[in-house]
N, C-alpha and C positions, 0 to 999 in steps of 0.2 A: 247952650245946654250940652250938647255936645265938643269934646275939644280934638279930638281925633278923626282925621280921614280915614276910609277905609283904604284900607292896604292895595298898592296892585297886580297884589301875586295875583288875582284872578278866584281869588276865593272870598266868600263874603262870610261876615257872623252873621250867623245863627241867631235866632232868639231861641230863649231859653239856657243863655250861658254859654263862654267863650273854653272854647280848648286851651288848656296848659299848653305853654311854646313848646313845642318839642314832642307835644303828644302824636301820634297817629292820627290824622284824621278817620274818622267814621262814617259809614253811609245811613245809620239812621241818626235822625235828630226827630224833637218833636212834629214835625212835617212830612216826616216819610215815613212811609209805608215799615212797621219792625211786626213780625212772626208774634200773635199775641199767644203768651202761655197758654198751654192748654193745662184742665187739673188733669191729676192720672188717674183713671178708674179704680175705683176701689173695690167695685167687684170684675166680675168678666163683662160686664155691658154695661154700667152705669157709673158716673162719676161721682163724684164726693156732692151727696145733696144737701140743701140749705132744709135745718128743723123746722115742721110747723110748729107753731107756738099758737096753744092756747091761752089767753090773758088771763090777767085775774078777776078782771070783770066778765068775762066768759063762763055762762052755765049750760051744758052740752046735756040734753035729754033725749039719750039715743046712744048706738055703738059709733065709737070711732075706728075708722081701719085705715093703715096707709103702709106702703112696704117701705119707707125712707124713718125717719125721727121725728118723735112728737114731742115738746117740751110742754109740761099742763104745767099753768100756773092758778087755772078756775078748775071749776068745780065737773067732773061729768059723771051722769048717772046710765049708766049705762058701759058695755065691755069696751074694753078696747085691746086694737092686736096692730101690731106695729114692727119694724126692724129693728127701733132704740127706743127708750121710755125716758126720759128723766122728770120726774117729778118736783116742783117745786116745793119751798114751804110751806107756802099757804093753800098749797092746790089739796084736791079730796075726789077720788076716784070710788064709787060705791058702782061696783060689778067687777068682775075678773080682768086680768093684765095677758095678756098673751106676748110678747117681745123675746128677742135673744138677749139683748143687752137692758138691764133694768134700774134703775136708780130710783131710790127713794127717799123722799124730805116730806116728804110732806104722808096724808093718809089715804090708805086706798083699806074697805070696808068689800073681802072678797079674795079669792082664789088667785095665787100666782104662779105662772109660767114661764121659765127663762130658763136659758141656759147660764146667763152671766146675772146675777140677782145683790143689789147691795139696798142694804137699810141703812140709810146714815143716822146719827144721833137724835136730832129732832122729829124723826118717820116714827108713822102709828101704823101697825098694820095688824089687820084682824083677819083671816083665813088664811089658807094652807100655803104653803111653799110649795112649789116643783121646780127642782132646779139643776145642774153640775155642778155649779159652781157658786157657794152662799157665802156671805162678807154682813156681820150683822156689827155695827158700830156702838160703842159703850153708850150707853142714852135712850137704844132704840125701843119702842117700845113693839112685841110681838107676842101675838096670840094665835096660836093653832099651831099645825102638823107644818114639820119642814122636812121631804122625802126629796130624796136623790135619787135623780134617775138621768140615765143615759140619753134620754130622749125627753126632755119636761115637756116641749113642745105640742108631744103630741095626744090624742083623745083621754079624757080617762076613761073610756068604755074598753076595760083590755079585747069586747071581740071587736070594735072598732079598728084597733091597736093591731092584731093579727092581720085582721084583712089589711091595713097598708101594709104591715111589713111583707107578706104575702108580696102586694101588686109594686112593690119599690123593689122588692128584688128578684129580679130576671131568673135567678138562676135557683130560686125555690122549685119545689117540687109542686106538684098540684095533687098529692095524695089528700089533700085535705077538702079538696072541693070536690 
């Protein structure tokens, strides 16, 4: 099976593949201990998270909330408020969207929230936009109010609205309370 001896400089191969003559040898091989990658955070405390995914056989009746990525490919009736949203095609969200980054293919039946907001071609969407930043693709179908705002994120009660801006910034005045 074999037609070669091992050599007796005193070093043996490896499984997992021989060194070109002349290469360097190395101190990791498959068997030894190598420093596994770490991902890099992508915020100030959390790394790069894996999306929950909702199937398509999945029907959710209730709020969804998570602060990482939710990919719906089924049906939920009820809000949802998340870090990223992407909507599948066949998926259908009947209640409001809260997310910064929002993608949509599919249909949500209800109020939207983002900062980053896209409707791609095949997306149906029925209520209001709140957004900075709106990306609406030739195909898509939209019905209601699309309002820019600085903040889409946050209440639409403006005295809601006041009192956080109020208690987020330190350095307001309190002539108002």
């Amino acid at each position: 099976m074999f037609t070669k001896k091992p050599e007796p400089s005193g070093t043996m191969a490896k499984l997992g593949g021989e060194r070109p003559s002349g290469a360097p040898e190395t101190k990791s091989s498959p068997f030894t201990e190598r420093p596994s990658p770490q991902p890099k955070p992508a915020g100030p405390a959390m790394g790069k998270m894996i999306p929950s995914i909702i199937g398509e056989d999945l029907t959710i009746e209730g709020n969804v909330s998570s602060k990482g990525e939710i990919q719906v490919d089924g049906k939920i009736q009820g809000d949802v408020q998340c870090g990223s949203l992407l909507l599948g095609d066949k998926a259908e969200v009947n209640g409001s969207v809260i997310s910064e980054d929002v993608v949509i293919r599919g249909k949500v039946i209800g109020s939207i929230r983002g900062l980053r907001v896209t409707l791609q071609s095949q997306s149906h969407v029925e209520g209001d936009i709140y957004h900075q930043s709106l990306a609406i693709e030739q195909g898509a179908y939209f019905e209601g109010k699309s309002r820019r705002s600085d903040d889409p994120l946050a209440s639409e009660t403006s005295g809601a609205k006041t009192a956080r801006s109020a208690s987020d910034n330190p350095f307001a005045s309190n002539a108002a309370e």
